[in-house]
Backbone as ProteinMPNN parsed JSONL, in Angstrom:
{"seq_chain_A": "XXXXXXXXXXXXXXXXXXXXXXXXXXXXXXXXXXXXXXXXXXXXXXXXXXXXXXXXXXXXXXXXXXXXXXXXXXXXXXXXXXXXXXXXXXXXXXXXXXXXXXXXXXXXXXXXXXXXXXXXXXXXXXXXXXXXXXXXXXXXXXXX", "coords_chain_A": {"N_chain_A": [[-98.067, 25.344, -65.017], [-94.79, 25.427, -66.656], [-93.621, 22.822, -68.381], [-91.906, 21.851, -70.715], [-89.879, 23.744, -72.596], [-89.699, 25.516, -75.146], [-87.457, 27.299, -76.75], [-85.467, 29.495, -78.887], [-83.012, 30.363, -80.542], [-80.125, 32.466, -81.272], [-78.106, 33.503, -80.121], [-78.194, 36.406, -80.222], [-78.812, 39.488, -77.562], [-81.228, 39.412, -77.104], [-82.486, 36.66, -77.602], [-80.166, 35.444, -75.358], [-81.219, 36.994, -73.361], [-84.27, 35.622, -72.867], [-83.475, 32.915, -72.819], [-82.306, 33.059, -70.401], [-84.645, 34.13, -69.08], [-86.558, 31.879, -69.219], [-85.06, 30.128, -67.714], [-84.932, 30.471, -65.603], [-87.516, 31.221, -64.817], [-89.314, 28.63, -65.17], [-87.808, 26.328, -63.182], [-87.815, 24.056, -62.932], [-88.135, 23.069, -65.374], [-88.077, 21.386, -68.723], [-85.902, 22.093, -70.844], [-85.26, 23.371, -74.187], [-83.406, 24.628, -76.732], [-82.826, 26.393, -79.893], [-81.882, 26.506, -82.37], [-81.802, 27.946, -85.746], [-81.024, 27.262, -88.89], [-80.412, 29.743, -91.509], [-80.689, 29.574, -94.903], [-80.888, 31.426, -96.461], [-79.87, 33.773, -95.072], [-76.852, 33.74, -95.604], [-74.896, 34.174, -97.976], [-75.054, 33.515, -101.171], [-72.971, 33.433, -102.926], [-70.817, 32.455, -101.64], [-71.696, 29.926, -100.5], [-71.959, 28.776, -103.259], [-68.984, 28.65, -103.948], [-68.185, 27.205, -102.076], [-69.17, 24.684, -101.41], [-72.094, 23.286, -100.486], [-72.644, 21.277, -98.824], [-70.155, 21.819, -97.269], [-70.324, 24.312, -96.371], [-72.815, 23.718, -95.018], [-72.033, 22.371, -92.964], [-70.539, 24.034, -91.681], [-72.453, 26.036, -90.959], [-73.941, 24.451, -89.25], [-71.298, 24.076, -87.148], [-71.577, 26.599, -85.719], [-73.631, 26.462, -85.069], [-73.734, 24.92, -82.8], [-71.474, 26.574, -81.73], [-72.918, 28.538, -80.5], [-74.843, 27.349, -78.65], [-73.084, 26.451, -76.777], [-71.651, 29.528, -75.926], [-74.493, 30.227, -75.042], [-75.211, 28.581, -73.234], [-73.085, 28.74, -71.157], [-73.071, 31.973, -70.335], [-75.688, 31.896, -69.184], [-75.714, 30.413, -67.113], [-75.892, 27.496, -67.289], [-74.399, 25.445, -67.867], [-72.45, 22.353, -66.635], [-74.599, 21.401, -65.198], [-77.48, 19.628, -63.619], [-79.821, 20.274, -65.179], [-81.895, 19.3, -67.258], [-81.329, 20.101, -70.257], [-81.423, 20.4, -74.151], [-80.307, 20.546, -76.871], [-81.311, 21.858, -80.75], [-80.607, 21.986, -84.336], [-82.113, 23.192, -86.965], [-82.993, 23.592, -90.518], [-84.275, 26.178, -92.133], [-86.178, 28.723, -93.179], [-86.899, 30.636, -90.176], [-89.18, 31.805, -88.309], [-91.391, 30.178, -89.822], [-90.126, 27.559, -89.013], [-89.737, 27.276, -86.828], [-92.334, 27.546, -85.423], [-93.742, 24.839, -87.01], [-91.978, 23.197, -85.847], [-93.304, 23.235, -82.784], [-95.476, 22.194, -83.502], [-94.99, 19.583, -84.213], [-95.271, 16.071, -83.858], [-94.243, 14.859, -82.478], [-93.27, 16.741, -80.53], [-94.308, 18.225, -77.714], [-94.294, 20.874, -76.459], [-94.972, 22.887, -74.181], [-94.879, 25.693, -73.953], [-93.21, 28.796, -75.967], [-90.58, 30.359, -75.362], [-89.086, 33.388, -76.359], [-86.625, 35.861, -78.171], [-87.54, 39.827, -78.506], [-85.983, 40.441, -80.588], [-83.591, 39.487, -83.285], [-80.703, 38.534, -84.554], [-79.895, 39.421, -87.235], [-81.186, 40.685, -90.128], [-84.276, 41.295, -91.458], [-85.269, 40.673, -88.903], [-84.603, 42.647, -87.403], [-85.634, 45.036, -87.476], [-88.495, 45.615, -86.996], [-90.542, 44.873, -84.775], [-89.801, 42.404, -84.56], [-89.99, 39.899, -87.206], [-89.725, 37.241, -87.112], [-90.763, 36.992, -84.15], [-92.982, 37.989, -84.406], [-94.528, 36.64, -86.188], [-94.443, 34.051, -85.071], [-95.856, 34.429, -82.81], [-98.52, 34.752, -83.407], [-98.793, 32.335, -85.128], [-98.281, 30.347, -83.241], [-99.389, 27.27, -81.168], [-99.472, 26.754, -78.568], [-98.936, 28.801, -75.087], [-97.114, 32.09, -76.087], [-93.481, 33.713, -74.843], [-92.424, 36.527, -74.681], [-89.323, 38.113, -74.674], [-87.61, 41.232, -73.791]], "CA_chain_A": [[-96.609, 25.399, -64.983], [-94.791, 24.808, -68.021], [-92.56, 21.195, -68.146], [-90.907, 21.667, -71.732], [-89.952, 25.214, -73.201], [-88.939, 25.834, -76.799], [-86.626, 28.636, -76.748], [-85.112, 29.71, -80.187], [-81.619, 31.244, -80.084], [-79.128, 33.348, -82.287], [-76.881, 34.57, -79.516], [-78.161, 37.914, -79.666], [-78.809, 39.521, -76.659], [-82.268, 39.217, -76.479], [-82.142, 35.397, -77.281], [-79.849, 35.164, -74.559], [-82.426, 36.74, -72.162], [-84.85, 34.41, -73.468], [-82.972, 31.336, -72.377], [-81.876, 33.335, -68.909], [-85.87, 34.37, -68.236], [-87.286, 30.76, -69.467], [-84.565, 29.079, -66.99], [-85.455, 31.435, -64.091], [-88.879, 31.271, -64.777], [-89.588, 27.596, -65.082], [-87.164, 25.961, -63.075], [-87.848, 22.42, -63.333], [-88.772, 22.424, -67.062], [-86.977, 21.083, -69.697], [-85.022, 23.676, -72.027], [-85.146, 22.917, -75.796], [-82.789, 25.504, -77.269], [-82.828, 25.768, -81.097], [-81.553, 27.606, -83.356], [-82.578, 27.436, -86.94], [-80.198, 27.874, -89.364], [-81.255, 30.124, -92.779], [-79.683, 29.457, -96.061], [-81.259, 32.953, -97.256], [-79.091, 34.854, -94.435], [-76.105, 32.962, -96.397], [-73.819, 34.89, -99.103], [-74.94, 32.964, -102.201], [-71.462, 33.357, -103.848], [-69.834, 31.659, -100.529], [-72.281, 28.677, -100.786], [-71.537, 28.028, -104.609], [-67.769, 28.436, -104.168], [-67.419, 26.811, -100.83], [-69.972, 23.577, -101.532], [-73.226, 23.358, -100.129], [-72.184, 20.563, -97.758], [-69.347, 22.294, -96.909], [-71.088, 25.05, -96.108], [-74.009, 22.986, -93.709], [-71.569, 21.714, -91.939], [-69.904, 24.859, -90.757], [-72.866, 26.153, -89.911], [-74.053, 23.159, -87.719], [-70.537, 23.975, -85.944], [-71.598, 27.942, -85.472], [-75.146, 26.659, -84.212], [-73.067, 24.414, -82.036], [-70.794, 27.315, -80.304], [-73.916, 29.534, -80.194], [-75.646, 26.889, -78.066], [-72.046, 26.695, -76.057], [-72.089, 30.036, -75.634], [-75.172, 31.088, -74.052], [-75.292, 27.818, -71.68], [-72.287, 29.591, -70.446], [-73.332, 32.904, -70.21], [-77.107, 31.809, -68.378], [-75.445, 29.164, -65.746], [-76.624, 25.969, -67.569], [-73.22, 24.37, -67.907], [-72.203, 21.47, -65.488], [-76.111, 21.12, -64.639], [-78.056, 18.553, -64.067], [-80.874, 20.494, -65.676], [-82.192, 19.255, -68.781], [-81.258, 21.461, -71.682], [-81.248, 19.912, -75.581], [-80.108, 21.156, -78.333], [-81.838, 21.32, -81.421], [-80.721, 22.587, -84.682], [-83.303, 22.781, -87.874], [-82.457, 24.99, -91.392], [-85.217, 26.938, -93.004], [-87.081, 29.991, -92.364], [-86.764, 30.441, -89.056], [-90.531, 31.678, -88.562], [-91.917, 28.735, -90.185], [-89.29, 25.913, -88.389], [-90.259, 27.169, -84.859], [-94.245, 26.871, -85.579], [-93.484, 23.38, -87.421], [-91.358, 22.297, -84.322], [-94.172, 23.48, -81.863], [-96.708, 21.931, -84.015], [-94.97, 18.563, -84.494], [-96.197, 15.267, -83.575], [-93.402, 14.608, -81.014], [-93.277, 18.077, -79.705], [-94.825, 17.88, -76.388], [-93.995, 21.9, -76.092], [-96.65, 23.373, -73.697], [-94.534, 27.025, -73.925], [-91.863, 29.117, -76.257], [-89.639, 32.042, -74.747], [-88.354, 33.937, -77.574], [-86.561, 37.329, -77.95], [-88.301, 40.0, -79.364], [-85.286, 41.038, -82.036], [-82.746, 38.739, -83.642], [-79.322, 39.403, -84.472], [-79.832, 39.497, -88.188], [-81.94, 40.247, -91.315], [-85.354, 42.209, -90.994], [-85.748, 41.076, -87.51], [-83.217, 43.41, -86.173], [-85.862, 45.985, -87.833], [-89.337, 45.679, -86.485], [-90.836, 44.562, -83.417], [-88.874, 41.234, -84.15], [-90.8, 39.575, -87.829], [-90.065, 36.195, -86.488], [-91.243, 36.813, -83.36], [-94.55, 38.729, -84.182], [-95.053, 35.099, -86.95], [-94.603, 32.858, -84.083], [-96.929, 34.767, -82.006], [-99.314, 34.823, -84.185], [-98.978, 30.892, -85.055], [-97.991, 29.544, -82.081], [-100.312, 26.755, -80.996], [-98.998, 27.6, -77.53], [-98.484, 30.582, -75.077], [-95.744, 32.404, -76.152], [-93.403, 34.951, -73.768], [-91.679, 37.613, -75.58], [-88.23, 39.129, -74.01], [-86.636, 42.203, -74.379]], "C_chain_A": [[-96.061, 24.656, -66.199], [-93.421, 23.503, -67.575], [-91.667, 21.206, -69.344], [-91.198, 22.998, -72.434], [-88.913, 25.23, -73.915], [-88.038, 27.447, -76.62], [-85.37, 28.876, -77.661], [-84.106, 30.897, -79.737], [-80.781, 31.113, -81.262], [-77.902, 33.793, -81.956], [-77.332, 35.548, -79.781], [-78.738, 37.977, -78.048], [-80.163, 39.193, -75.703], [-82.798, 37.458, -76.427], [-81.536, 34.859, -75.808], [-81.03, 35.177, -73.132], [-83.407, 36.145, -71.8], [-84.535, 33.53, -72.732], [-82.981, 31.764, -70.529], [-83.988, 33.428, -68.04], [-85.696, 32.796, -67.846], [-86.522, 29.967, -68.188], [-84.778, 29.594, -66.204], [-86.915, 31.021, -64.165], [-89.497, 29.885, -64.361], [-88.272, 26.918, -64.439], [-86.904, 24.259, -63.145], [-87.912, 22.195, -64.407], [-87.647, 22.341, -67.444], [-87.004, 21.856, -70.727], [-84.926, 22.212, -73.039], [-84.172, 23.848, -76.245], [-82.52, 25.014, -78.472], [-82.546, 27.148, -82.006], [-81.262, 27.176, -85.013], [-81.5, 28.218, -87.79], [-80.515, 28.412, -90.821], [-80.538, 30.208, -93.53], [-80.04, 30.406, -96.505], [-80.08, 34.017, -96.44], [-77.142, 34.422, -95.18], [-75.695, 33.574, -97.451], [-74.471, 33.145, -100.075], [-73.902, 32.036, -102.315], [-70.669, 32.673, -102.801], [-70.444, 30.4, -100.257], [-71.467, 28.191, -101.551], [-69.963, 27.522, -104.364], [-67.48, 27.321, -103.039], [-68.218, 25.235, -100.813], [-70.662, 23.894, -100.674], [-73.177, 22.439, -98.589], [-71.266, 21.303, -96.623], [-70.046, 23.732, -95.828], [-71.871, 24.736, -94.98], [-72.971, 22.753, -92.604], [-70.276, 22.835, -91.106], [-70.925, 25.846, -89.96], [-73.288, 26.086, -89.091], [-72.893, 23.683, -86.8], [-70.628, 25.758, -85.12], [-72.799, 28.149, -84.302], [-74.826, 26.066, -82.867], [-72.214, 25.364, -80.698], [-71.95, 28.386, -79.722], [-74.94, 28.849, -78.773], [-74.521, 26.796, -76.39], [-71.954, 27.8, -75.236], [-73.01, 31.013, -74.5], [-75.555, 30.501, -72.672], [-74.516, 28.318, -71.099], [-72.67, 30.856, -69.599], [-74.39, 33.148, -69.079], [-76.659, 31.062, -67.432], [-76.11, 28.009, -66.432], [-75.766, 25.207, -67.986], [-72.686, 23.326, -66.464], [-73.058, 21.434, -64.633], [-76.365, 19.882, -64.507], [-79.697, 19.093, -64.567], [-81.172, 20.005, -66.969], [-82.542, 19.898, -69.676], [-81.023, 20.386, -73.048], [-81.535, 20.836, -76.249], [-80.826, 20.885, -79.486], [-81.363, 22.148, -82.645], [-81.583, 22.095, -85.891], [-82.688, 24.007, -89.125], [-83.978, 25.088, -91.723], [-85.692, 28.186, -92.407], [-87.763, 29.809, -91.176], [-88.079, 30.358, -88.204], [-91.554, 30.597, -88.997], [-91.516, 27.263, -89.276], [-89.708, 26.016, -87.336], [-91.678, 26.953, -84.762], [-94.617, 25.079, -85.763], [-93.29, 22.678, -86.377], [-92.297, 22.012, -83.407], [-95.272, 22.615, -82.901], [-96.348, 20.22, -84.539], [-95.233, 17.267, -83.607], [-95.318, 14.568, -82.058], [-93.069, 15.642, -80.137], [-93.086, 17.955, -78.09], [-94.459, 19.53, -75.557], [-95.108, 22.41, -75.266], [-95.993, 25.296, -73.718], [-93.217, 27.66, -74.865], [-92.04, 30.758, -75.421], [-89.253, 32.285, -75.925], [-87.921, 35.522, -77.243], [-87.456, 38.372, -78.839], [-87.574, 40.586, -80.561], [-84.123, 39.768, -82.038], [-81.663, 39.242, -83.975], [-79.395, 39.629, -86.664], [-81.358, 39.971, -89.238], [-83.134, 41.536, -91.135], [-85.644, 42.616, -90.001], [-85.332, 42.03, -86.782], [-84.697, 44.741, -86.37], [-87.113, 46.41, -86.809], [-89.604, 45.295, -85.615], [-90.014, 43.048, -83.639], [-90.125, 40.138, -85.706], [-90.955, 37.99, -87.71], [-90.875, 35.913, -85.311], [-92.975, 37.098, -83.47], [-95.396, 37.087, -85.019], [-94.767, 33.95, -85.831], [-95.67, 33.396, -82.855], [-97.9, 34.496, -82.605], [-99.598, 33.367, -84.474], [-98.617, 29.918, -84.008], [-99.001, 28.65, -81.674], [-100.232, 26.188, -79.153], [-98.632, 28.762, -76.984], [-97.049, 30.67, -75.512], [-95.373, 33.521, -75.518], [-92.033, 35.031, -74.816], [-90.87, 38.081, -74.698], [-87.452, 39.845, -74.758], [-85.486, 42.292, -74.448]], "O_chain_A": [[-96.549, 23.644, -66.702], [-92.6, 23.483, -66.659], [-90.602, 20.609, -69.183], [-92.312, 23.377, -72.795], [-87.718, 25.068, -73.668], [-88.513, 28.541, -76.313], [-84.278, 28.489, -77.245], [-84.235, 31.872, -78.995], [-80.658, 30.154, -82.024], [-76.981, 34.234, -82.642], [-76.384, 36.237, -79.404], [-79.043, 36.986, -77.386], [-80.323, 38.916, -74.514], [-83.382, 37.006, -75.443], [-82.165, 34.04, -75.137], [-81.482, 34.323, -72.37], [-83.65, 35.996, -70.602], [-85.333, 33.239, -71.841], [-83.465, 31.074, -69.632], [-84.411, 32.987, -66.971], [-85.12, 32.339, -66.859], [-87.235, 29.171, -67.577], [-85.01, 28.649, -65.45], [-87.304, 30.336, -63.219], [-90.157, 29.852, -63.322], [-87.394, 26.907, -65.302], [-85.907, 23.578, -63.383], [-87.759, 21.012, -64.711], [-86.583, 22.8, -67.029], [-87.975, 22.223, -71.388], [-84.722, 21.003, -72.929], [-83.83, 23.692, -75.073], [-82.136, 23.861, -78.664], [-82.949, 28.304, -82.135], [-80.587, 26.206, -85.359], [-81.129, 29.374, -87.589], [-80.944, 27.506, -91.535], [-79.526, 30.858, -93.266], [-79.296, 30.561, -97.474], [-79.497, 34.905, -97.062], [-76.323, 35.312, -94.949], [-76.628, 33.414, -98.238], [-74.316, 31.996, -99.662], [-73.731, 30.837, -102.094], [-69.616, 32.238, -103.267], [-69.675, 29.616, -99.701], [-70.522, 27.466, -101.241], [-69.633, 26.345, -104.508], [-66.506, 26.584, -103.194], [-67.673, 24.505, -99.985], [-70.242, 24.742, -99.887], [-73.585, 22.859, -97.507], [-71.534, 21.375, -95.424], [-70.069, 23.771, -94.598], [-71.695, 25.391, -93.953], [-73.213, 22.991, -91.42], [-69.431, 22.528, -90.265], [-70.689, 26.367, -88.87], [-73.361, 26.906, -88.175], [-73.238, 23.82, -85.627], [-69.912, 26.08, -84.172], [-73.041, 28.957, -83.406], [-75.409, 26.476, -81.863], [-72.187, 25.186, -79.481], [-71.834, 28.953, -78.635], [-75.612, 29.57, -78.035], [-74.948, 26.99, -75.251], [-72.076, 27.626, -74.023], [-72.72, 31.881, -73.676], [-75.931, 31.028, -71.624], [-75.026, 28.634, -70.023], [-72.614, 30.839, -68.369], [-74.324, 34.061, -68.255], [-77.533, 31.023, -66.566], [-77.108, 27.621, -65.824], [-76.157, 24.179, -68.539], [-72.629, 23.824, -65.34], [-72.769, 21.424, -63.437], [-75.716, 19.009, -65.084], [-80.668, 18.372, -64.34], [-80.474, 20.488, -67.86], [-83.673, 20.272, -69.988], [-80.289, 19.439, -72.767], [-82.46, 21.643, -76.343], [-81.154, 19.701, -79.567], [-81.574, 23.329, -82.371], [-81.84, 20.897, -86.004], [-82.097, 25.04, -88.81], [-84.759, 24.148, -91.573], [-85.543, 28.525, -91.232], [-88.789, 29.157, -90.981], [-88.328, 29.367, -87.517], [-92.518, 30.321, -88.283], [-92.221, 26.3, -88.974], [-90.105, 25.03, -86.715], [-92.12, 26.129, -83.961], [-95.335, 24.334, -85.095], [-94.016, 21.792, -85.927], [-92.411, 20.846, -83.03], [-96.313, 22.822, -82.278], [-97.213, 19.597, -85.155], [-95.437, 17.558, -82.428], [-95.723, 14.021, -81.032], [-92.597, 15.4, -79.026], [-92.077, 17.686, -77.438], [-94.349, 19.566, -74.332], [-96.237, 22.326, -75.75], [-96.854, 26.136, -73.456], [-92.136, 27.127, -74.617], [-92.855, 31.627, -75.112], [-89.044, 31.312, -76.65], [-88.489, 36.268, -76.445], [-88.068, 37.92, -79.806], [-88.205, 41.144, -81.458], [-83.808, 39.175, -81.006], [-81.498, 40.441, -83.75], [-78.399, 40.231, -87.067], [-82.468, 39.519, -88.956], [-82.791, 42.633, -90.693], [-86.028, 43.73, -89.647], [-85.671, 42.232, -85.616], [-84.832, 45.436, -85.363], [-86.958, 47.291, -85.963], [-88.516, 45.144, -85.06], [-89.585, 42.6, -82.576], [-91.126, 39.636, -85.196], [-91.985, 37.422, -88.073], [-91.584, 34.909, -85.245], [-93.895, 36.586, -82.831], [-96.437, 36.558, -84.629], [-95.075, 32.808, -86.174], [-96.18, 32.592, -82.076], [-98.354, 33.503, -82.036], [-100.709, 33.013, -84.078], [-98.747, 28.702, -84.144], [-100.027, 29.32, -81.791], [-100.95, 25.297, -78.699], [-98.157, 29.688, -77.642], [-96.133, 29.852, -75.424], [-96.203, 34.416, -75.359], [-91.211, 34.295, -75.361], [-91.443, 38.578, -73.728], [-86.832, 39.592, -75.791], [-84.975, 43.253, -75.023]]}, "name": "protein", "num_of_chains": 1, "seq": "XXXXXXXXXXXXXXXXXXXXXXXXXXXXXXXXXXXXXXXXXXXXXXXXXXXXXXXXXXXXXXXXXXXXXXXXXXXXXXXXXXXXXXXXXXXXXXXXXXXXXXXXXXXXXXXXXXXXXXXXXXXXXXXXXXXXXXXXXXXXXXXX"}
């Protein structure tokens, strides 16, 4: 039975289901929700002009309503379940392996969707998801 589950979120829909299985599924465990924010999915030309800071720090407040959001949406508002937030920038593929693979971790499971709301993933079976399967150093459960 899993006790702490990584579960990587975008707000799309399959994210959402993600969070809705993982909290159905495991009901005692503790929810991580994280959503990784990518300076490649990022307009350049709206960086440069808009500052770089400037910039981070709007979309910390995007990763912020996204996490708002889907606690809404799944029933995990005015819980006493333990849900944390986590957000991280880089390639999203890489940050969720890293996370799962870091020294304070303590992840024994990620939920993930199998398409994202942006970028390649929308294309193929999900290219984050198939690179976190693949490196995961835990099981991982894929939702549609």
């Amino acid at each position: 039975m899993a006790e702490h589950v990584l579960v990587p979120t975008d707000g799309s829909p399959q994210s959402v289901a993600a969070v809705r299985f993982a909290a159905t599924e495991w009901p005692d465990a503790e929810l991580t929700l994280l959503n990784v924010i990518n300076p490649a999915d990022a307009d350049y030309r709206e960086r440069a002009l808009s500052g770089s800071e400037e910039w981070f720090q709007a979309e910390k407040r995007k990763s912020r309503e996204t996490f708002a959001e889907v606690k809404a949406e799944v029933g995990l508002v005015d819980t006493d379940r333990s849900v944390t937030d986590r957000i991280e920038v880089g390639s999203p593929q890489k940050v969720i392996v890293e996370v799962l693979d870091g020294d304070d971790a303590g992840y024994d499971h990620v939920v993930m969707g199998s398409h994202g709301r942006t970028g390649v993933s929308r294309i193929l079976l999900g290219s984050v998801a198939e690179e976190v399967l693949r490196r995961s150093p835990v099981p991982v459960t894929i939702v549609r």
